[in-house]
C-alpha positions as a Markdown table, in Angstrom:
| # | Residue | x | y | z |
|---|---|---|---|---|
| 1 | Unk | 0.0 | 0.0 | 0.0 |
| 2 | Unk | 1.1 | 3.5 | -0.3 |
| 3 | Unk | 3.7 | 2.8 | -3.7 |
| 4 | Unk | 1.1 | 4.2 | -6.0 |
| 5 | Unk | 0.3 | 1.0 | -7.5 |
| 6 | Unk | 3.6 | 0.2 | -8.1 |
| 7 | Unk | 3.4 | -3.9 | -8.0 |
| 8 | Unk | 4.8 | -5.3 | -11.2 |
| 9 | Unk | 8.5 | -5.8 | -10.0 |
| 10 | Unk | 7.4 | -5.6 | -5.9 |
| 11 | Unk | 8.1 | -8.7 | -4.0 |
| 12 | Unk | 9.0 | -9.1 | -0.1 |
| 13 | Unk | 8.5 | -12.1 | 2.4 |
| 14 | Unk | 6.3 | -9.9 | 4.7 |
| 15 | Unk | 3.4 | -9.1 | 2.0 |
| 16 | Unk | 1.2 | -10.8 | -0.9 |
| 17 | Unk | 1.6 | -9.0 | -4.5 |
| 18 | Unk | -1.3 | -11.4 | -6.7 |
| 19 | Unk | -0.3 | -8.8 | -9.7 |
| 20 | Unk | 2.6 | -10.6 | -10.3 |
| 21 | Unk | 2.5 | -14.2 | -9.1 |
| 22 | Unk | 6.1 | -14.6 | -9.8 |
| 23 | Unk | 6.8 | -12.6 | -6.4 |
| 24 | Unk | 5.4 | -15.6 | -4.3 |
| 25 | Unk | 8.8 | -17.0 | -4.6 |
| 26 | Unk | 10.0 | -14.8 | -1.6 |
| 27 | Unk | 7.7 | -16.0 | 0.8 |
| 28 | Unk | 9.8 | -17.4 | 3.5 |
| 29 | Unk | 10.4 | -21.5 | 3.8 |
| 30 | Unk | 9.3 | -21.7 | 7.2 |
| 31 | Unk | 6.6 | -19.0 | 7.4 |
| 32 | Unk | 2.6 | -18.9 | 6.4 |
| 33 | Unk | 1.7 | -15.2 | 5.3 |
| 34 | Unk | -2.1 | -14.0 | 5.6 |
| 35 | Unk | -2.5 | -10.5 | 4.1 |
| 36 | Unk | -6.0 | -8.6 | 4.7 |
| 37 | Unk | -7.2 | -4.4 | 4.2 |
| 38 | Unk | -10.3 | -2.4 | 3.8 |
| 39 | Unk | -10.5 | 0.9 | 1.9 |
| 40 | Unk | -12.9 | 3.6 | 2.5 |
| 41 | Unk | -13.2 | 6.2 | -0.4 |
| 42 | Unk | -14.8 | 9.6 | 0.0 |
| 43 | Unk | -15.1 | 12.3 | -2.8 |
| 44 | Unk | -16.5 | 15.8 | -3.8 |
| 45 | Unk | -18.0 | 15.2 | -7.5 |
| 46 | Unk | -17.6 | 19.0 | -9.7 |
| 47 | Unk | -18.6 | 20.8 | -12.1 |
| 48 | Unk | -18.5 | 24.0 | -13.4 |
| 49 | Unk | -21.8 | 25.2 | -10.8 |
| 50 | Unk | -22.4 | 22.2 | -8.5 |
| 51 | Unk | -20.9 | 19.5 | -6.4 |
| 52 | Unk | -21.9 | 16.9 | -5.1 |
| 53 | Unk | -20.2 | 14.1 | -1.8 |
| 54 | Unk | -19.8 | 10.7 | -2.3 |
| 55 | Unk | -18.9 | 7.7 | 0.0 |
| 56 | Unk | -18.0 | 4.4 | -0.7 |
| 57 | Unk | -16.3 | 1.6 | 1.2 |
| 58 | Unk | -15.3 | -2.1 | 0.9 |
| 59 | Unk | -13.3 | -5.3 | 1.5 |
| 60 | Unk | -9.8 | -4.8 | -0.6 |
| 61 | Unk | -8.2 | -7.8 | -0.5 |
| 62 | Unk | -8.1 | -11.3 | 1.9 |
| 63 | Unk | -4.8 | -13.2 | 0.6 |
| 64 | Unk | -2.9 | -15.8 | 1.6 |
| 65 | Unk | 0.5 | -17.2 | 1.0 |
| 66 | Unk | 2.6 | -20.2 | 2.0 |
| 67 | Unk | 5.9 | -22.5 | 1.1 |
| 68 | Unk | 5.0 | -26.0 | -0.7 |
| 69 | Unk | 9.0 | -26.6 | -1.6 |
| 70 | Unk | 12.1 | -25.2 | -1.5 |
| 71 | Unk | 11.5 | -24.3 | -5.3 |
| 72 | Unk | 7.6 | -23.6 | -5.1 |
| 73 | Unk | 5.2 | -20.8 | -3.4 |
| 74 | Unk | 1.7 | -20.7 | -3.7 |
| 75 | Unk | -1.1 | -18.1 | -3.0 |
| 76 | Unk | -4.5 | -18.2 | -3.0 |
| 77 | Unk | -7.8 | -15.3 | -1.7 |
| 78 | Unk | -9.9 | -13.0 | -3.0 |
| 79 | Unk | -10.6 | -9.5 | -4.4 |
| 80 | Unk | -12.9 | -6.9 | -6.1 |
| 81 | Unk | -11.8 | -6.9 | -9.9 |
| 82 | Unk | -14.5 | -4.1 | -10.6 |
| 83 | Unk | -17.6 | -2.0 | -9.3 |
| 84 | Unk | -20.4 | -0.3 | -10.4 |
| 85 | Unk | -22.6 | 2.2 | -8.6 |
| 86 | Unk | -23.8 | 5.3 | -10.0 |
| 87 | Unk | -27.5 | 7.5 | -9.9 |
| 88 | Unk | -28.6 | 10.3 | -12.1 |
| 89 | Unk | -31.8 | 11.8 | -11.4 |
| 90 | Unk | -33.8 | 14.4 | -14.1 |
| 91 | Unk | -36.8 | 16.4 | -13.3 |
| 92 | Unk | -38.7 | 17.8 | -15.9 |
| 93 | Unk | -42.0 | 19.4 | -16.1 |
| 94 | Unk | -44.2 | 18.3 | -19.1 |
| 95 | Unk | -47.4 | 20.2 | -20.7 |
| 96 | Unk | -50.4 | 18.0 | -20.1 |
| 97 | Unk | -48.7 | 15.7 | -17.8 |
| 98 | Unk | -47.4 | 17.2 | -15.1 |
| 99 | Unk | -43.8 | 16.5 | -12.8 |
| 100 | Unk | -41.8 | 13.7 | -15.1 |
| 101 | Unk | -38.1 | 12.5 | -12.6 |
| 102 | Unk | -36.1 | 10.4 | -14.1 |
| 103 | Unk | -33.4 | 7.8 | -11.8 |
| 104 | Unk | -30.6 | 6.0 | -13.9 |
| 105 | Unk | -29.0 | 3.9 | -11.6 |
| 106 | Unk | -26.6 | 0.8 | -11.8 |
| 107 | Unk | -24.9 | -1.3 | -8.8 |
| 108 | Unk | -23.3 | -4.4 | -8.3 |
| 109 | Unk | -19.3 | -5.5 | -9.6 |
| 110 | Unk | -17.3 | -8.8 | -10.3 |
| 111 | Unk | -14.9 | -10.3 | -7.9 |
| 112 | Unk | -12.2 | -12.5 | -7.8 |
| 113 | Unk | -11.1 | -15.2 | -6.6 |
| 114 | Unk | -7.4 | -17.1 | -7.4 |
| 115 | Unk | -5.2 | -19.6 | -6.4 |
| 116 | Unk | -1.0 | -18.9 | -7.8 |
| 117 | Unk | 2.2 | -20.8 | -7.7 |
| 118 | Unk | 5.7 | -19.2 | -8.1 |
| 119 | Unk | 8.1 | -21.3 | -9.2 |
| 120 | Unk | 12.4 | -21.0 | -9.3 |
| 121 | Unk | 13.7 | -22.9 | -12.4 |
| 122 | Unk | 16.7 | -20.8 | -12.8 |
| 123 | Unk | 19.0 | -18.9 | -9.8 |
| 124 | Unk | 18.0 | -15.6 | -9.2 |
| 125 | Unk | 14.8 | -16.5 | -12.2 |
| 126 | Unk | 11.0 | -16.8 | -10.6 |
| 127 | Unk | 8.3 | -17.3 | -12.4 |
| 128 | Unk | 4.2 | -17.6 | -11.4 |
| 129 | Unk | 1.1 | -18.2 | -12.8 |
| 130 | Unk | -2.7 | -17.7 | -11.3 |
| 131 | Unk | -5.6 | -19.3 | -12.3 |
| 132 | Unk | -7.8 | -16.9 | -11.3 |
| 133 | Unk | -12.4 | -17.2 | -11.2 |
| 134 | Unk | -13.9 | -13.9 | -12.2 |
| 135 | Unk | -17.9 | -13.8 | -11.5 |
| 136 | Unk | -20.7 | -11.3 | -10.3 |
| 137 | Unk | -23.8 | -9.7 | -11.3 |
| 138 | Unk | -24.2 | -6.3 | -12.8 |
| 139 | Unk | -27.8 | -4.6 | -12.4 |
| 140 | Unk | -28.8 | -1.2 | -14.7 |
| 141 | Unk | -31.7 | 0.5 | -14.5 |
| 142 | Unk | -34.3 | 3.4 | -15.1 |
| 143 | Unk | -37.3 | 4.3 | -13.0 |
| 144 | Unk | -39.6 | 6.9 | -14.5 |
| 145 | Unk | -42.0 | 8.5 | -11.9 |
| 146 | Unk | -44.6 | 10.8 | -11.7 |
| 147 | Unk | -44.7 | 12.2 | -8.3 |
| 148 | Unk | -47.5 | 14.7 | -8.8 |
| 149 | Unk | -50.3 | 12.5 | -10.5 |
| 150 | Unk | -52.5 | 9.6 | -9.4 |
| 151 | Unk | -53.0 | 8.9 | -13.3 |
| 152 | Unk | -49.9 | 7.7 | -14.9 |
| 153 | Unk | -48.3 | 4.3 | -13.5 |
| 154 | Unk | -44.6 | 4.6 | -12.9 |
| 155 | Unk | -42.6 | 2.3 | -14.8 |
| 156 | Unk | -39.1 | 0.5 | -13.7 |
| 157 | Unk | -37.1 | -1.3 | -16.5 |
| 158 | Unk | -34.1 | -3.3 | -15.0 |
| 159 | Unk | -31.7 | -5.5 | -16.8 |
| 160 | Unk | -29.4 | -8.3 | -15.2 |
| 161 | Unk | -26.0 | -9.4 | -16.1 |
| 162 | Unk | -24.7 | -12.5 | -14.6 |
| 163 | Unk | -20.8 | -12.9 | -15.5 |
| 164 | Unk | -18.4 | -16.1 | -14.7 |
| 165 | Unk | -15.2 | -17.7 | -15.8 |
| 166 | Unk | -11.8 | -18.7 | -15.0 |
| 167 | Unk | -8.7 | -16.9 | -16.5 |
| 168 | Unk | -5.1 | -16.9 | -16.4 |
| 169 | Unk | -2.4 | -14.3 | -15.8 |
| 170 | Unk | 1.1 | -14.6 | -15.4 |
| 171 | Unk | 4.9 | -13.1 | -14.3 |
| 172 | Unk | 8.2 | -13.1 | -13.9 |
| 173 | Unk | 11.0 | -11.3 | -11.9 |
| 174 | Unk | 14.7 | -11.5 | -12.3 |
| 175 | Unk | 16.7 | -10.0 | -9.0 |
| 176 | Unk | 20.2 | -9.2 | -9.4 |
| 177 | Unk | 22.8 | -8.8 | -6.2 |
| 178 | Unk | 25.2 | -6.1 | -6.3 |
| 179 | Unk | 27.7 | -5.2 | -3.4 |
| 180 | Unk | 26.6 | -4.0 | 0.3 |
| 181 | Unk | 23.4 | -5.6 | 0.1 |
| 182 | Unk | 21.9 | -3.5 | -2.7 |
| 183 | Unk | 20.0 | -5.8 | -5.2 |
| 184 | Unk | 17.9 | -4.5 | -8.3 |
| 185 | Unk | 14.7 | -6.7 | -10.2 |
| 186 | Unk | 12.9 | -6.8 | -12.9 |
| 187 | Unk | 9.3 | -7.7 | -13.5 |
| 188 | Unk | 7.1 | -8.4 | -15.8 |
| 189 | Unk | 3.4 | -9.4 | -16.4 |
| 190 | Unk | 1.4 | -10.6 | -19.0 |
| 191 | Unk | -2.6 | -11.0 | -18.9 |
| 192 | Unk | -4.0 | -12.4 | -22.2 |
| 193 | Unk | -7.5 | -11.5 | -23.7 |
| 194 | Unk | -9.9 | -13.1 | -21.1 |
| 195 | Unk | -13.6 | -14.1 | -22.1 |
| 196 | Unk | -16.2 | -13.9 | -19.5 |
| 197 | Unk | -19.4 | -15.8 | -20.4 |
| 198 | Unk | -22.5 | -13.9 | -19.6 |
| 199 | Unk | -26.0 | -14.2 | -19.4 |
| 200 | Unk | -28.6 | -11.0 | -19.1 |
| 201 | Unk | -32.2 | -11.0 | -18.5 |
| 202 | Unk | -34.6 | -8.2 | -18.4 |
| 203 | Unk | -38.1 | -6.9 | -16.7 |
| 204 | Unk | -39.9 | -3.7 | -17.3 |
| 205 | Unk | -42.8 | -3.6 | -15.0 |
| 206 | Unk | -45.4 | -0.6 | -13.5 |
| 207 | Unk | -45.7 | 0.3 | -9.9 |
| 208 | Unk | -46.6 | 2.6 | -7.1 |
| 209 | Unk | -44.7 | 3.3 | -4.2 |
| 210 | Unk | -46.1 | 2.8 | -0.4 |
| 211 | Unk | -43.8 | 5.9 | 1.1 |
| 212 | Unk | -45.1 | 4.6 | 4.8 |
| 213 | Unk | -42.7 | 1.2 | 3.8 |
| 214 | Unk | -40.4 | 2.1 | 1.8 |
| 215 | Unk | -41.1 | -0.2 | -1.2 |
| 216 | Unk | -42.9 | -0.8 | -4.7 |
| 217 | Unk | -46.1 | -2.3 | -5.2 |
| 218 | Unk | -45.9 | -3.9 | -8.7 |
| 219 | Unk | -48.8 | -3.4 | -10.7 |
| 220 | Unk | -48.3 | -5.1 | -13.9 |
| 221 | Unk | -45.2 | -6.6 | -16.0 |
| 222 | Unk | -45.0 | -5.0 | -19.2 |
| 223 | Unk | -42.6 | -6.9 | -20.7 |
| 224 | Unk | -39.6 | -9.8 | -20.0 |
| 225 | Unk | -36.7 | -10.6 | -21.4 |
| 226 | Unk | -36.0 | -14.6 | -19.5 |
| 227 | Unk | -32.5 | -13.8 | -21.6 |
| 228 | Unk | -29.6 | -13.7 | -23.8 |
| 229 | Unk | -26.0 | -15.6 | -23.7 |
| 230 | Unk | -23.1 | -13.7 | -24.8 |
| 231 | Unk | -19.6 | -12.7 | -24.3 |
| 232 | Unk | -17.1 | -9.9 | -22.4 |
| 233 | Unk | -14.4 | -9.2 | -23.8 |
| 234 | Unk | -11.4 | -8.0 | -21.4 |
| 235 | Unk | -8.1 | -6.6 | -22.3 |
| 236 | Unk | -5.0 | -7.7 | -23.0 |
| 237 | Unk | -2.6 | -6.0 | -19.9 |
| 238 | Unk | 1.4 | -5.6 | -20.3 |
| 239 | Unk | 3.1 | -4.5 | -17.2 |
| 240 | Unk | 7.0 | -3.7 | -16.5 |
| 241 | Unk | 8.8 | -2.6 | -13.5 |
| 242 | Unk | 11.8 | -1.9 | -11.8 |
| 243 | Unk | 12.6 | -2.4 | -8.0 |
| 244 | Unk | 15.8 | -1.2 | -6.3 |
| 245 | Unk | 17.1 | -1.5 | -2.8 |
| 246 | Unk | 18.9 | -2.9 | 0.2 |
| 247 | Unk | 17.6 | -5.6 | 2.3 |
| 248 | Unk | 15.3 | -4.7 | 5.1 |
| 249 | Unk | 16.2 | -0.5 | 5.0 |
| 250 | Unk | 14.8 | 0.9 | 1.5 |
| 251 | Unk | 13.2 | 0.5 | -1.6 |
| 252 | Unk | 12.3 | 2.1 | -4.8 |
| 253 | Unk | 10.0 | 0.9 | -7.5 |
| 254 | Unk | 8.9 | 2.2 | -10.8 |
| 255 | Unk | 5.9 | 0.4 | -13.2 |
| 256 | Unk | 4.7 | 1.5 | -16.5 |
| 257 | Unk | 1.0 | -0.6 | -17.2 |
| 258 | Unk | -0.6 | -0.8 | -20.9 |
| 259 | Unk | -4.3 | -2.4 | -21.1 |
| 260 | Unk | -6.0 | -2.7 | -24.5 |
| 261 | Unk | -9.5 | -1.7 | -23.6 |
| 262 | Unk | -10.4 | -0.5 | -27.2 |
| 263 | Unk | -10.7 | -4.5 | -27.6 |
| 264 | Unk | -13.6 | -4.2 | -25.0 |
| 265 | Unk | -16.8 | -5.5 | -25.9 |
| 266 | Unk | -20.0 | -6.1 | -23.2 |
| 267 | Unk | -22.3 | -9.0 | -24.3 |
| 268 | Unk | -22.2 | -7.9 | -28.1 |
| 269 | Unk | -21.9 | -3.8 | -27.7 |
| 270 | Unk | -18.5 | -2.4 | -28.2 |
| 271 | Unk | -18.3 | 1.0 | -26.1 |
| 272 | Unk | -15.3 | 2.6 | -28.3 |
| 273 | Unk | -13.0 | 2.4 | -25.4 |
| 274 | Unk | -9.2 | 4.0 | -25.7 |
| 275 | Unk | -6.4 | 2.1 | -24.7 |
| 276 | Unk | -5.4 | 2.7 | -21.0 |
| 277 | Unk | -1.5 | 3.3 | -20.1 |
| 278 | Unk | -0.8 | 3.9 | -16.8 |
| 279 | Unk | 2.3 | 5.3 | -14.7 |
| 280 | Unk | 3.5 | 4.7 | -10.7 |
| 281 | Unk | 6.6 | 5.6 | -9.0 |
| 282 | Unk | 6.2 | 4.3 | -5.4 |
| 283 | Unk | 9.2 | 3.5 | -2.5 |
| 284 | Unk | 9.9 | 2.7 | 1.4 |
| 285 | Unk | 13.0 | 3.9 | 4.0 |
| 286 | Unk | 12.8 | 2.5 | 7.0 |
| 287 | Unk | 15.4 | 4.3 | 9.6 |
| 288 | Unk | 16.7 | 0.9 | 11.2 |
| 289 | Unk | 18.2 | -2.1 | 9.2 |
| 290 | Unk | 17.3 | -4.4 | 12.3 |
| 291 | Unk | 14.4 | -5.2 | 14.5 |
| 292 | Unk | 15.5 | -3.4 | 17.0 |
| 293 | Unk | 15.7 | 0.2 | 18.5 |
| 294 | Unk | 13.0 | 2.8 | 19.4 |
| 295 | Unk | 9.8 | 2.2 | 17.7 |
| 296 | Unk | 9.5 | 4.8 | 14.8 |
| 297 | Unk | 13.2 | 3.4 | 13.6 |
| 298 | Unk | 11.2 | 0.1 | 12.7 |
| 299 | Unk | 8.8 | 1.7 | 11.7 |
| 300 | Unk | 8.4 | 1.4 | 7.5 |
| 301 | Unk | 7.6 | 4.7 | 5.4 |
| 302 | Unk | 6.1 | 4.8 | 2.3 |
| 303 | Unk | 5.2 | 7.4 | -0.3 |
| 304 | Unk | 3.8 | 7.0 | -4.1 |
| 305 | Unk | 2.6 | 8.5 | -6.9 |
| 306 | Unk | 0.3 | 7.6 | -9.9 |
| 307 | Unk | -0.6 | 9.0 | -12.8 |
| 308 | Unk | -3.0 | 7.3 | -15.8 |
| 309 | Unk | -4.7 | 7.7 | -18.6 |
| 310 | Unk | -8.2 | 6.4 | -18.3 |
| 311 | Unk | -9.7 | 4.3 | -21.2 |
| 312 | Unk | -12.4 | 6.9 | -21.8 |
| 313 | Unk | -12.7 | 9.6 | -23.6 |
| 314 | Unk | -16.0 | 12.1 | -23.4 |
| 315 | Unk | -16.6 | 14.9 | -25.7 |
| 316 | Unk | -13.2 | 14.7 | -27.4 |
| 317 | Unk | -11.4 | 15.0 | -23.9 |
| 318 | Unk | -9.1 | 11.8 | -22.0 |
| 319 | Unk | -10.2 | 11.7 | -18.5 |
| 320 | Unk | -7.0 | 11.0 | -16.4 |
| 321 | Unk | -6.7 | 10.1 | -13.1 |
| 322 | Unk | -3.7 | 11.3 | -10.7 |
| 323 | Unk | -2.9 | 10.6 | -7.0 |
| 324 | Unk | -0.4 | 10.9 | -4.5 |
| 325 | Unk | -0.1 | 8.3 | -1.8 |
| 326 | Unk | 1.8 | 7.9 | 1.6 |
| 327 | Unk | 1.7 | 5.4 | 4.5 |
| 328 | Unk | 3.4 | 3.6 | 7.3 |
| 329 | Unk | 4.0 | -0.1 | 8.1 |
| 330 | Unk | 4.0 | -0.3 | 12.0 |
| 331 | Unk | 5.5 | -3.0 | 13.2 |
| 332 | Unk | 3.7 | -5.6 | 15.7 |
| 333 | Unk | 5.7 | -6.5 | 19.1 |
| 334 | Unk | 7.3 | -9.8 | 18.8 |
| 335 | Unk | 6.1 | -10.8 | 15.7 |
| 336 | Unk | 7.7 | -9.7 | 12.0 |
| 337 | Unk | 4.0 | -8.8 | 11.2 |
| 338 | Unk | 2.8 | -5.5 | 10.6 |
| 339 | Unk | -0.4 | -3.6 | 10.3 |
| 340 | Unk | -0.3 | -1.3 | 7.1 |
| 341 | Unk | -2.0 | 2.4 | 6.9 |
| 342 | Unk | -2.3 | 4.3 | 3.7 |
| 343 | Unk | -4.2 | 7.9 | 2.3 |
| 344 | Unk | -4.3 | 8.4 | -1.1 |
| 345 | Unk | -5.7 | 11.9 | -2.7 |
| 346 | Unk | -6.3 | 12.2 | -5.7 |
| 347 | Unk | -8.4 | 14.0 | -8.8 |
| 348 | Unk | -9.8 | 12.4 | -11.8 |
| 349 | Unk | -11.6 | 13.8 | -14.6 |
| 350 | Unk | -11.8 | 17.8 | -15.4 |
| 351 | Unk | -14.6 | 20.4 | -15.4 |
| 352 | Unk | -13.9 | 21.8 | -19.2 |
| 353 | Unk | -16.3 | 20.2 | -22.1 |
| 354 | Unk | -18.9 | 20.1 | -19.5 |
| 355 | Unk | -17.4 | 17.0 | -17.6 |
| 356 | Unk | -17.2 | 16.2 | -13.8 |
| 357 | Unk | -14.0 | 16.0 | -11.3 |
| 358 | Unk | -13.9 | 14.2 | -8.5 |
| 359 | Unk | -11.6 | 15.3 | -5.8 |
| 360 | Unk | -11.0 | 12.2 | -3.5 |
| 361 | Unk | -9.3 | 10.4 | -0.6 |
| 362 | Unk | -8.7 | 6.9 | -0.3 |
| 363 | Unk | -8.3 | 5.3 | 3.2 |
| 364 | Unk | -6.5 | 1.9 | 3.5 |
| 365 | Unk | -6.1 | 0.0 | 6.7 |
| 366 | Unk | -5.1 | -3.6 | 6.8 |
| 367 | Unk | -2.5 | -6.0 | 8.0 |
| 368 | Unk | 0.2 | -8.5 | 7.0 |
| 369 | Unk | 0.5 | -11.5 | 9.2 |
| 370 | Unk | 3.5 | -13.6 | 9.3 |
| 371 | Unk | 3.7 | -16.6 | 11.0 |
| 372 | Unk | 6.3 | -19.5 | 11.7 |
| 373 | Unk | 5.4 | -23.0 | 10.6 |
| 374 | Unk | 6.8 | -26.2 | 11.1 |
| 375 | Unk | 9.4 | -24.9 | 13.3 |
| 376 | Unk | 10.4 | -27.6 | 16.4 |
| 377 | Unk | 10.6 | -26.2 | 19.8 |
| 378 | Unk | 14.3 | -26.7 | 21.2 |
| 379 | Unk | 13.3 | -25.4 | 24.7 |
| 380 | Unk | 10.5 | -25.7 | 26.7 |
């Protein structure tokens, strides 16, 4: 946490990078790894003449990682891969009618779930694969109401997607030692073009809305849809990175990330989609090279910063996205775990063309647990 995003070359012992598998090959011999966080986003939404808050929080991450051989690591958990959540109201007043408001509204994401092995085959060489299980269910739709008449019905329509399959990405980093315990790696990743399968359905329906419980009372079903099979189409993804440092003291880590979203396609539509490209520069100090001495020497410090350029593209203008990111790694007594605090701010999007910017903070709390295993006891 805290690098910017900077994960294609990252690897240490004490944490669980899933972005490239190949880092599970520094996961201690003797040690099981459990890596958990939550983030909490907040935002002010712009434009030219209004703004607007918004709120959102969620599990990031549950991982785990552990030794099988002296030559193989392994990694499995879980993860949001995307969300959706968005709601547009319009209010219009029409002759003959009377108060019209109109609610766009979509919720709902995919997640995913992977297991990973990290393998050795050459000194110095490691390289990983995850088989990863991408699913969820994504929910549109538009509510047209008429708040001020008892004649017109309002009407709901509401599709369902319903999204599943397993993928495959993979990795590889290549550390080289240099004198006084500096080292420098390189990492690369690779995701192919993945295929989701997908299946949507659709209702539109009339109701009326009992205010005292909060709910609709369907009236009639207008039409249904029971549904339609079809495919996603996701992007290919090239990441490279490079990671210098000395053991245990300090780090720095660079990444530059392509993804080919204009090879996006959702269950048949093709949203003309630009290609995304994506920059992070991230690193960590830590004052003491050992675990001992006064508590902020062992403590880790960490600063990033990110800057991309989003795959869309609204009234001939590239929305881009750019944070900067800083945290600490404090260190649990008697144990080489540590629990992990990051804040990222950031601003994406602009006001010009008649777009929105969103000002935002992004709060990250987890921790990395490391613990010994199969170690015998020599005293009791």
């Amino acid at each position: 946490m805290a690098l910017g995003g900077a994960t294609t070359a990252f690897s240490s012992p004490y944490s669980i990078n899933p972005n490239n598998p190949a880092s599970y090959i520094t996961f201690d011999s003797n040690s099981f790894v459990f890596d958990a966080a939550l983030h909490i986003r907040s935002g002010t939404l712009r434009t030219t003449d209004e703004s607007q808050k918004t709120r959102f929080g969620s599990l990031s991450n549950l991982y785990l990682g552990f030794p099988v051989t002296k030559w193989w690591r392994a990694s499995a958990g879980i993860m949001p891969y995307s969300n959706v959540g968005f709601e547009i109201t319009g209010d219009q007043v029409i002759d003959n009618i009377g108060r019209l408001v109109s609610v766009y509204s979509g919720y709902g994401g995919l997640n995913k779930t992977y297991i990973g092995s990290a393998f050795s085959p050459v000194k110095n060489l490691s390289v990983g694969v995850n088989m990863a299980y991408i699913f969820g269910n994504i929910v549109k739709q538009r509510a047209m109401t008429f708040p001020d008449s008892g004649t017109f019905a309002n009407t709901m329509v509401r599709s369902t997607a319903r999204l599943n399959k397993i993928n495959f990405d993979m990795g590889l980093i290549y550390r080289i030692y240099m004198k006084e315990g500096r080292f420098a790696q390189i990492g690369l990743t690779y995701i192919p073009k993945q295929i989701l399968d997908g299946h949507s359905e659709s209702i539109a329906y009339t109701y009326a809305y009992n205010y005292s419980k909060n709910l609709e009372v369907v009236k009639d079903t207008v039409s249904y849809d029971s549904g339609n099979d079809g495919l996603v189409d996701l992007p290919t993804s090239l990441g490279a990175g490079l990671m210098i440092g000395t053991t245990n003291r300090w780090y720095a880590i660079a990444d530059v990330n392509w993804q080919k979203w204009s090879e996006f396609s959702y269950l048949g539509n093709n949203p003309g989609l630009k290609d995304n490209f994506r920059v992070s520069l991230g690193g960590q100090f830590r004052p003491s090279a050992v675990d001992m001495g006064k508590f902020y020497q062992r403590v880790n410090y960490r600063l990033g910063l990110r800057f991309e350029q989003s795959y869309l593209e609204i009234n001939n203008t590239r929305i881009n996205d750019f944070g900067l990111s800083f945290g600490v790694g404090l260190p649990m007594k008697k144990s080489r775990s540590t629990l992990n605090i990051a804040v990222e701010l950031g601003r994406q999007g602009t006001t010009e063309n008649g777009l929105i910017q969103e000002n935002y903070m992004r709060f990250t709390i987890g921790s990395a647990l490391q613990e010994r295993w199969f170690m015998k006891r020599r005293f009791n």
